[in-house]
C-alpha positions in Angstrom: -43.5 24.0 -19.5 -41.0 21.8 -21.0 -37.8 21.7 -20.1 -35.5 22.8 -23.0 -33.4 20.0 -24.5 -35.0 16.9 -22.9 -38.2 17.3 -24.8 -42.3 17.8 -24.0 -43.0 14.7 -21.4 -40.2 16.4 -18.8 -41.4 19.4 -16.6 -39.8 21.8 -14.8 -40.4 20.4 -11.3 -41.6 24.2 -9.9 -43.8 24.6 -12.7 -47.4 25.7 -11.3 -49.7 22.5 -11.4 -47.1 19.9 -10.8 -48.2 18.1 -8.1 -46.8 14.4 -5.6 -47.9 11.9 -4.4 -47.8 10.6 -1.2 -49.7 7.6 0.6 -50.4 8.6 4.2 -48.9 5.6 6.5 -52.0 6.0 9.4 -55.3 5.5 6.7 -53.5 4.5 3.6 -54.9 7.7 1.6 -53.4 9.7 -1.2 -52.0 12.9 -0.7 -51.0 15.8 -3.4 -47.9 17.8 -2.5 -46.1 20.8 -4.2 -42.2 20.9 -4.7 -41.2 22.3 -1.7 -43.3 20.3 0.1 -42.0 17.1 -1.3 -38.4 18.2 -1.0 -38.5 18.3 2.4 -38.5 14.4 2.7 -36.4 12.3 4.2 -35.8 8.4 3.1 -39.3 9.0 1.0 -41.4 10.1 4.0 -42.5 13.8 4.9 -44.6 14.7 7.8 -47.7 16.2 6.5 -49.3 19.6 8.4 -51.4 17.0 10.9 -48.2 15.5 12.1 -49.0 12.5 10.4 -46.2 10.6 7.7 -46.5 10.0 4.5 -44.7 8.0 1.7 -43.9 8.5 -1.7 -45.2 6.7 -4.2 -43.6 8.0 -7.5 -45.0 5.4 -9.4 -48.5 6.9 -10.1 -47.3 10.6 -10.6 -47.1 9.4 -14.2 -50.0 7.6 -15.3 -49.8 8.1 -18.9 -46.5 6.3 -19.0 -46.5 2.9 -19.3 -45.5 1.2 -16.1 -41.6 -0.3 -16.8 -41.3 -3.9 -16.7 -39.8 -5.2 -13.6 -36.7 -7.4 -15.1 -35.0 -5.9 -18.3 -34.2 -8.3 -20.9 -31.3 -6.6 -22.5 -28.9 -8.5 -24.3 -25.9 -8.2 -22.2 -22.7 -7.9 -23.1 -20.3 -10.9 -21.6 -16.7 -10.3 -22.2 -14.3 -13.2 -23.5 -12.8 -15.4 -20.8 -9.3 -15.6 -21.1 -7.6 -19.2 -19.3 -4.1 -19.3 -18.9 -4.7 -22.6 -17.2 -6.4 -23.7 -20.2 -3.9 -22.9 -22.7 -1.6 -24.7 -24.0 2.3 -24.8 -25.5 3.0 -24.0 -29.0 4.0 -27.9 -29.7 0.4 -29.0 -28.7 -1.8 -25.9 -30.6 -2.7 -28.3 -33.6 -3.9 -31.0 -31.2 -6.3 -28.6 -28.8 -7.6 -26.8 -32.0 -9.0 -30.5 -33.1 -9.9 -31.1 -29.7 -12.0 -27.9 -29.6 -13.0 -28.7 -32.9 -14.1 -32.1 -32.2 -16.0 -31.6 -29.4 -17.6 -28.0 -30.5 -15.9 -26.6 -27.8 -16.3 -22.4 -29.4 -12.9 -21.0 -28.1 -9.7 -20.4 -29.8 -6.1 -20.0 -28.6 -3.8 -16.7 -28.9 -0.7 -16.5 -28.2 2.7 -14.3 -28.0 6.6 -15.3 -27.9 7.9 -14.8 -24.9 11.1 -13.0 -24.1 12.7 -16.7 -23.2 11.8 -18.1 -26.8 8.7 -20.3 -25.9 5.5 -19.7 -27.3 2.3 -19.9 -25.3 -1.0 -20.0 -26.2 -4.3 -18.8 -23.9 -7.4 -20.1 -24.8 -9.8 -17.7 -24.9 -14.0 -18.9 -24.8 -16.7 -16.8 -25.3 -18.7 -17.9 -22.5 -18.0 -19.4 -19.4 -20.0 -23.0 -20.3 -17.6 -22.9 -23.1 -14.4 -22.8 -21.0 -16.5 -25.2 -18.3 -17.1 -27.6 -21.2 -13.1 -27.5 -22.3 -12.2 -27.7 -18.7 -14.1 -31.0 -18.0 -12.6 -32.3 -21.3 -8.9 -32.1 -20.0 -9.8 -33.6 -17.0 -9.5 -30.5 -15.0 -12.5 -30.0 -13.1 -12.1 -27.5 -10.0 -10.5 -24.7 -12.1 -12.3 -21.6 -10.8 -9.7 -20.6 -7.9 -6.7 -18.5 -8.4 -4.6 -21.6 -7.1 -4.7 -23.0 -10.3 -4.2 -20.0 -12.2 -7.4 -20.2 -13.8 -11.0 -17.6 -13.8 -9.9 -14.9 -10.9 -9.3 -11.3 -11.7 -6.3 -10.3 -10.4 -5.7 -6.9 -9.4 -2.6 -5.4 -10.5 -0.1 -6.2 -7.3 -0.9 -9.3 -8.1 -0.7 -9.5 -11.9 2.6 -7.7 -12.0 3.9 -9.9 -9.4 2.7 -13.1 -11.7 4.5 -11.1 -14.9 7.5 -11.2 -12.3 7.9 -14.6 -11.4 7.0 -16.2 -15.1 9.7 -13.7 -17.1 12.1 -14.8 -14.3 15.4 -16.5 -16.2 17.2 -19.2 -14.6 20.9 -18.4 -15.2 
């Protein structure tokens, strides 16, 4: 019997017929269980009646299924790096854009006034080869440590202590 809402190939685990399989550790033989059987396992293994173990092997309870394939090739999603380190004042924007530009560097910089009247602009890459490739172009080349400002996550003590010190006015 199907179970309602997930469609014909799921089955209600109790159903009559419905039936796992175990590979017995001692002669390497397969064994049908029923549910309750099989739920009384522990890290995969049940002791059978004979006192011998037994281990799951999931994998051929569905044999009309094709097998899945052992590394997914899903596109993944990479997020934007965003480089503070990288960025740039708003007196030298027109000069890194033709840089980038140049050098097909992908990347573009973003940026906000700040409360003091600068502007700064973070360059932003879509991948991290990208922000490599720009990094080795200014002549920076160990960038990846939060030392430099540049490519570590910070967590939010210590992003709203960084907020702190940079909107700090000297009166």
């Amino acid at each position: 019997m199907a179970v309602d809402g997930l469609g014909p190939h799921w089955r209600d685990a109790r159903e009559p017929g419905v039936k796992y399989i175990f590979r017995r550790t001692d002669n390497d033989q397969l064994v049908e269980v029923d549910f309750d059987t099989m739920m009384t396992q522990q890290g995969g293994y049940i002791t059978l009646p004979d006192g011998a173990e037994a281990r799951r092997c999931a994998y051929l309870e569905k044999p009309d299924e094709p097998p899945q394939p052992k590394s997914d090739k899903r596109k993944k999603v990479q997020a934007k790096i965003v480089s503070m380190s990288l960025g740039c004042t708003g007196h030298q924007v027109k000069e890194f854009r033709k840089l980038m530009a140049d050098h097909k560097i992908p990347g573009e910089l973003v940026g906000e006034e700040s409360p003091h009247g600068t502007h700064f602009y973070n360059a932003i890459f879509p991948s991290w080869r990208a922000r490599d490739a720009f990094a080795k172009l200014r002549g920076i080349t160990n960038d990846r440590n939060s030392r430099n400002g540049g490519a570590t996550p910070l967590g939010t003590v210590l992003y709203d202590r960084a907020v702190a010190i940079t909107t700090r006015r000297e009166d």
